[in-house]
C-alpha positions as CSV (number, residue, x, y, z in Angstrom):
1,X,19.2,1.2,-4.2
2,X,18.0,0.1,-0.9
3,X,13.8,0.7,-1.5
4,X,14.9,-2.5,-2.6
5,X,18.3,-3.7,-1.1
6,X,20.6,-4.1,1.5
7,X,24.2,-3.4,2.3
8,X,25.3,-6.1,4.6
9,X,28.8,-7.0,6.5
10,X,29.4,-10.5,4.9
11,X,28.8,-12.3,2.0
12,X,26.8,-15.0,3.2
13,X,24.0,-15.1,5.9
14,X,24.2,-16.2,9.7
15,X,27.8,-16.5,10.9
16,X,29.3,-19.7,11.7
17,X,30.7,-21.1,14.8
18,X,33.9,-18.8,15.3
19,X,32.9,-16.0,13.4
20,X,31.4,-12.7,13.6
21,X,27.9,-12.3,13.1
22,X,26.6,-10.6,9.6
23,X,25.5,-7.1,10.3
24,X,22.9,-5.9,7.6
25,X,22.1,-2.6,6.9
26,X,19.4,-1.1,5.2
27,X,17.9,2.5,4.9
28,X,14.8,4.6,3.2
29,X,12.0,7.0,3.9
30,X,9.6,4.5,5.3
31,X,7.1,6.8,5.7
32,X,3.1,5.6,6.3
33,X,4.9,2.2,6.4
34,X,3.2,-1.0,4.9
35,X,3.6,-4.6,4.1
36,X,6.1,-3.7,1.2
37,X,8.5,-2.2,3.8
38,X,8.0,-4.7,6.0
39,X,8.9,-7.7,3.0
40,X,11.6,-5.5,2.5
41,X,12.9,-6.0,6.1
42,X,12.1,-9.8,6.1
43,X,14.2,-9.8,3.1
44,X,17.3,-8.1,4.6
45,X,16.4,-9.6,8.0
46,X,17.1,-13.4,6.2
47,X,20.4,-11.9,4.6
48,X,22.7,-12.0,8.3
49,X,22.3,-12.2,11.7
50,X,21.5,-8.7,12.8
51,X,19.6,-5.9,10.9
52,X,20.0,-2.3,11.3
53,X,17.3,-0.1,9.8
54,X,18.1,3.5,8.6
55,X,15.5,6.2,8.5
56,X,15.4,9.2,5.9
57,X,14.5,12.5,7.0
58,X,13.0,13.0,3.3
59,X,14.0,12.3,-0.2
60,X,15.0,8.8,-0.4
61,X,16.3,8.1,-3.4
62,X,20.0,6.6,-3.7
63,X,21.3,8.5,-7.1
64,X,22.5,11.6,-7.3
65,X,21.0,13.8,-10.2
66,X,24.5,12.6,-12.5
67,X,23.4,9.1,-12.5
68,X,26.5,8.8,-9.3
69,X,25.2,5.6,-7.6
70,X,25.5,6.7,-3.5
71,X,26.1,3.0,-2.4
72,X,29.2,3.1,-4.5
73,X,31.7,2.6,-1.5
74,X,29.8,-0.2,-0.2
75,X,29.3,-2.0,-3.7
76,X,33.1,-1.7,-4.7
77,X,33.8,-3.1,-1.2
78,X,31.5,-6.6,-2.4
79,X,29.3,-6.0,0.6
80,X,25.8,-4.6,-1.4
81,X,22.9,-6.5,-1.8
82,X,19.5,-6.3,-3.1
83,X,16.0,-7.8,-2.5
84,X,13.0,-8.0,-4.8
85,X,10.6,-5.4,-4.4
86,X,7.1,-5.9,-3.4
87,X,5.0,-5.0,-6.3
88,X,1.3,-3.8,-5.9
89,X,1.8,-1.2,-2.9
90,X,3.3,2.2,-2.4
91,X,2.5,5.3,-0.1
92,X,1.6,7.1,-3.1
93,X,-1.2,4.6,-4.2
94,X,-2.5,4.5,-0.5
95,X,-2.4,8.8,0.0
96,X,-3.9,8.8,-3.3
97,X,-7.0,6.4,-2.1
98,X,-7.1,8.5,1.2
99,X,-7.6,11.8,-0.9
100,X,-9.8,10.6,-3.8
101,X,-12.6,8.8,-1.4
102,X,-14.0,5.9,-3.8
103,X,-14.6,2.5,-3.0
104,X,-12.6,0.6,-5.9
105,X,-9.7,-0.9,-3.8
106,X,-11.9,-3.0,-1.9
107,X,-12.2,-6.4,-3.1
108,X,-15.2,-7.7,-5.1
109,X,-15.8,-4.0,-6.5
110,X,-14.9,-3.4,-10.2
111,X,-12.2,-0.8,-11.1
112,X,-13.4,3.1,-11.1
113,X,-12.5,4.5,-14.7
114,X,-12.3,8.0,-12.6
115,X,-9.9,6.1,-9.7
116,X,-7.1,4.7,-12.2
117,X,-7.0,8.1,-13.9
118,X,-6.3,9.4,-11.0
119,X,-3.9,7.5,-9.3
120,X,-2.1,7.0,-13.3
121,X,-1.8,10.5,-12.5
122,X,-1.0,10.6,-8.6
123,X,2.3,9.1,-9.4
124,X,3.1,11.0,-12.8
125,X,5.4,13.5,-13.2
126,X,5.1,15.9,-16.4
127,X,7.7,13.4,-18.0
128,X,6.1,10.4,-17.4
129,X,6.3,7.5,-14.5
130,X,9.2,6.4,-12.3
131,X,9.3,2.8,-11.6
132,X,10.1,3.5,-8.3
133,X,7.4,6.0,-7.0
134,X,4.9,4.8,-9.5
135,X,1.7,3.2,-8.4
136,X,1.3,-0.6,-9.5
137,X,-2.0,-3.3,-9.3
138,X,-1.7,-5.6,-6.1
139,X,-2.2,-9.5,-6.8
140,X,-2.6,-11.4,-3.6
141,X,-1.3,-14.9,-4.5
142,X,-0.4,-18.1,-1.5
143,X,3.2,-17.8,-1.7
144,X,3.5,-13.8,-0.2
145,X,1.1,-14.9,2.8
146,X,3.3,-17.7,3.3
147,X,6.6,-15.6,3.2
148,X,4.4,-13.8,6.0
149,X,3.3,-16.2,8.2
150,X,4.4,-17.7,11.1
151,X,3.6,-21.2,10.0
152,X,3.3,-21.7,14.0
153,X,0.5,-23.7,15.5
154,X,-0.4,-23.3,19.1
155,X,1.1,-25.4,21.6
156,X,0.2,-27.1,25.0
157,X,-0.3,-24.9,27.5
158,X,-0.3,-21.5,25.3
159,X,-3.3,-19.1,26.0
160,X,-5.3,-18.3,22.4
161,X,-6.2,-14.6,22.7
162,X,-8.9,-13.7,19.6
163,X,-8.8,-10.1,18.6
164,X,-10.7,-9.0,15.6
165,X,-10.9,-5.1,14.0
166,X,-10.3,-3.9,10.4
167,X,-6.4,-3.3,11.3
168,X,-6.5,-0.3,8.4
169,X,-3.5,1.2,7.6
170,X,-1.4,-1.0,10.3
171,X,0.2,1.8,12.4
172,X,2.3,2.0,15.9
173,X,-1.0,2.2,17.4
174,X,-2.1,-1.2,16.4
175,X,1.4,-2.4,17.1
176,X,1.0,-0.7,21.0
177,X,-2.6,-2.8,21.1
178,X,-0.9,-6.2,20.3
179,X,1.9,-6.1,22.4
180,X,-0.3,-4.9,25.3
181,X,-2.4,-7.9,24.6
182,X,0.9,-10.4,23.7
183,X,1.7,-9.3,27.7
184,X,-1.5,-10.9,29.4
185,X,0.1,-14.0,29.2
186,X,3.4,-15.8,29.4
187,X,2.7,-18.2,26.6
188,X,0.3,-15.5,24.1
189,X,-0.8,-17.1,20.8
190,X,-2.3,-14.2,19.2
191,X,-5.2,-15.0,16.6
192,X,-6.5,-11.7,14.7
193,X,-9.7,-11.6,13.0
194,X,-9.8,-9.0,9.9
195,X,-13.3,-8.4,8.6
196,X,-14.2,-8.2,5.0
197,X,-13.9,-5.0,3.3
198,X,-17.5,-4.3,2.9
199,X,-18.4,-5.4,6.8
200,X,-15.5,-2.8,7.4
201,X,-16.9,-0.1,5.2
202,X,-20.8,-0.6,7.1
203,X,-19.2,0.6,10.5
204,X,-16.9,2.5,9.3
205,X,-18.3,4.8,6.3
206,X,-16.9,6.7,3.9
207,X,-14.4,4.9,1.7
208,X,-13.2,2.8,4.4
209,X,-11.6,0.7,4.9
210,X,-7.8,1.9,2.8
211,X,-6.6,-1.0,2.5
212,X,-8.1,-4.2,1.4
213,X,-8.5,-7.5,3.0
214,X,-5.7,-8.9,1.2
215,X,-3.5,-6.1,1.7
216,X,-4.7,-5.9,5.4
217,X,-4.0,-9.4,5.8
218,X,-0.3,-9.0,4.9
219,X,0.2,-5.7,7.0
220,X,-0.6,-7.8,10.1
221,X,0.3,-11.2,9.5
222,X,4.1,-9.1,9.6
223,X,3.5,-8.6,12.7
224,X,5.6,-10.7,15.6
225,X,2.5,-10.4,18.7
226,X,0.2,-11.9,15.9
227,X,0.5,-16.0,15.2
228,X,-2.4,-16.5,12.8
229,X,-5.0,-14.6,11.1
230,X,-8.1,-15.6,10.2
231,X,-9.3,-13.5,6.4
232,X,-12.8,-12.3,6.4
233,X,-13.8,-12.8,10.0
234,X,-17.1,-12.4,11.5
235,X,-18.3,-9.7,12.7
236,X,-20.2,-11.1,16.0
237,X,-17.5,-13.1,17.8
238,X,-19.7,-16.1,18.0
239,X,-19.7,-19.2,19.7
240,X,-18.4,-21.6,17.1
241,X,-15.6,-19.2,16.1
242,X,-14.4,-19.4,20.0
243,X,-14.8,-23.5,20.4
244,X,-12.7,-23.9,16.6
245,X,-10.0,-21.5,17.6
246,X,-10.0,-22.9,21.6
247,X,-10.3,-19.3,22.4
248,X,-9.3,-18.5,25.9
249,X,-9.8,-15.0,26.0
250,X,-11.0,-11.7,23.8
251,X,-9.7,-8.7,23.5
252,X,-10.9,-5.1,22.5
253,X,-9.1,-1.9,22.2
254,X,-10.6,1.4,23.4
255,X,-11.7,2.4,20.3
256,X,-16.0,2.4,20.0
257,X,-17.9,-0.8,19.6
258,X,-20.2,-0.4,16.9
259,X,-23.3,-3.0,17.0
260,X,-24.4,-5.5,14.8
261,X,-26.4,-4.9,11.7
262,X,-29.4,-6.7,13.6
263,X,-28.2,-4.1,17.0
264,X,-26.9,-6.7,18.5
265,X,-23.5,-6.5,20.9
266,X,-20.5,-8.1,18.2
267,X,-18.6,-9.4,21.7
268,X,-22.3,-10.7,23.3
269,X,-20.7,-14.7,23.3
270,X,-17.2,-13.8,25.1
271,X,-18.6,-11.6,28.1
272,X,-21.7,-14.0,28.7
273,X,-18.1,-16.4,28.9
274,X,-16.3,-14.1,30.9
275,X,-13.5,-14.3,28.7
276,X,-14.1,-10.7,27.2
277,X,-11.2,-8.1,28.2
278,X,-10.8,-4.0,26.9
279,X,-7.1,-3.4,26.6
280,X,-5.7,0.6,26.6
281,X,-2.6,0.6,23.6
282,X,-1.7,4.0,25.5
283,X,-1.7,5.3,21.9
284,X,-3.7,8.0,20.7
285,X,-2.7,7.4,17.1
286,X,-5.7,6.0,14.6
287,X,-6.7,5.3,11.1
288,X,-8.5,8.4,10.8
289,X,-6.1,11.0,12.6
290,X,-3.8,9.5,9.6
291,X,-5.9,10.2,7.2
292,X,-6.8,13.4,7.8
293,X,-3.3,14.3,8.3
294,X,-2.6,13.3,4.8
295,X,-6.1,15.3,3.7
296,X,-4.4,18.3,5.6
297,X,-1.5,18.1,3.7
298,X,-2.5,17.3,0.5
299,X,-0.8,19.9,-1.9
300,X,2.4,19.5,0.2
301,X,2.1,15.4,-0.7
302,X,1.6,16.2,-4.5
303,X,4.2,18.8,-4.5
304,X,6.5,16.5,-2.9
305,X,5.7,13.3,-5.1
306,X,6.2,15.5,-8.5
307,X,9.2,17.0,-7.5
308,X,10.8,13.4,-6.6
309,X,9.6,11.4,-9.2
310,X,10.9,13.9,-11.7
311,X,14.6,13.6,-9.9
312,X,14.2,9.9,-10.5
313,X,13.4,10.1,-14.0
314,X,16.3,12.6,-14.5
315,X,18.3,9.9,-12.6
316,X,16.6,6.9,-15.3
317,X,18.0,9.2,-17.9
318,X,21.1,9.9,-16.6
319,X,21.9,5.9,-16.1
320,X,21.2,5.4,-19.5
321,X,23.4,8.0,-21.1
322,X,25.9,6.5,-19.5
323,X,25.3,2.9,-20.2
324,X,25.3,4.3,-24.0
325,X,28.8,5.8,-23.2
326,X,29.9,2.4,-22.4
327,X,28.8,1.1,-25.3
């Protein structure tokens, strides 16, 4: 099933001289979407030449309650694929971090006992868990950042725009921020500064940030406006940090500047430069307004996940009733 695959229109990826190019196709609910959906894409993307993405209106999974597989057409056909899945994230895990409040996704904070009972439970219908909607630990490790990254340096006569924020649940509203920024110049090379967790969590409160650096890091780095990312930048865009990067100019959304723990102003070095610029996404969308949509709609969201990871479990047992018929 495509949470994890792709039906495509050839065999093999990019078409040759002569021939027509591969069309993929991939579908699910992508709903609160995240660096697992997007290593999904970069997976199908790598399969052809062009990729067409389907969106659910709900209930995305691919089996019908007799175990009947609904890419059956395509996979007689010999034109079904699949791509690993990206374990260590899911929308259930993040809603579930949202609506318990505790710090023990950031990084360098040990596990809450009362956190992984509830999540274990988040993600649990009466029956037990489905591998599918279940929620798994993250491991950041060098080889997913590089099957993120660009791997591009900047070139002669690019302009290197610094931009720096928490980037916390990477939504259209961030995306509308970096491609009004990748428009300021004709060559952009987009650097973005993520702050630590805990830096995050000083101006931010609560049990902010959602995410975690590592998982914050991958959200963006999947970006196409952004070309590097530097993990665990400073707060105060300082001095040094513009000479290293050969900063030409900094940008700021029009979301509040909080000050420095010593009340200092974070951007003081690139307007005393005159290299500091505010940039309007024309988006109204934020971390928060998501969150307290999902707060909003909490029993909805439970309802919801019980009811579909009991289907997939009926769907688990299904498949294996009828791989004991073959037998």
């Amino acid at each position: 099933m495509l949470r994890n695959g792709a039906a495509g229109g050839g065999p093999a990826a990019g078409g040759a001289a002569g021939q027509r190019p591969v069309r993929v196709w991939c579908d699910g609910c992508y709903d609160m979407v995240h660096y697992g959906h997007s290593n999904q894409l970069r997976q199908a993307r790598a399969m052809g030449d062009y990729l067409i993405v389907g969106v659910h209106t709900d209930d995305d999974i691919t089996l019908t309650i007799d175990g009947k597989d609904t890419y059956e057409e395509v996979k007689t056909a010999g034109r079904y694929r699949e791509c690993k899945r990206t374990q260590g994230v899911s929308t259930t895990d993040l809603v579930g971090r949202m609506l318990l409040m505790t710090k023990a996704h950031h990084s360098n904070i040990d596990e809450d006992l009362d956190y992984r009972k509830h999540t274990d439970n988040f993600g649990k219908g009466p029956k037990g868990h489905s591998p599918w909607t279940g929620v798994s630990q993250f491991l950041q490790t060098s080889q997913k950042i590089i099957q993120f990254a660009s791997g591009k340096e900047p070139q002669p006569g690019d302009t290197i725009i610094y931009v720096a924020g928490a980037f916390d649940l990477f939504h259209i509203g961030h995306v509308d921020f970096l491609e009004k920024v990748h428009q300021l110049a004709e060559k952009p090379y987009i650097i973005a500064g993520l702050h630590f967790d805990q830096e995050v969590n000083r101006y931010k409160g609560k049990n902010y940030p959602i995410m975690n650096i590592h998982e914050r890091t991958l959200s963006v780095l999947a970006c196409r406006y952004v070309s590097e990312v530097v993990i665990g930048a400073p707060y105060a865009v300082t001095a040094d940090l513009l000479d290293h990067f050969r900063v030409t100019l900094v940008c700021h959304g029009m979301t509040e500047v909080v000050p420095d723990k010593d009340g200092s102003d974070p951007y003081e070095e690139p307007k005393r430069r005159g290299i500091f610029q505010l940039v309007d996404s024309g988006s109204n969308l934020t971390t928060d307004l998501i969150v307290q949509r999902i707060i909003k709609n909490r029993l909805e969201f439970e309802a919801r996940n019980q009811k579909k990871e009991a289907k997939e479990l009926a769907v688990l047992e299904a498949m294996k009733k009828l791989e004991e018929e073959k037998h």
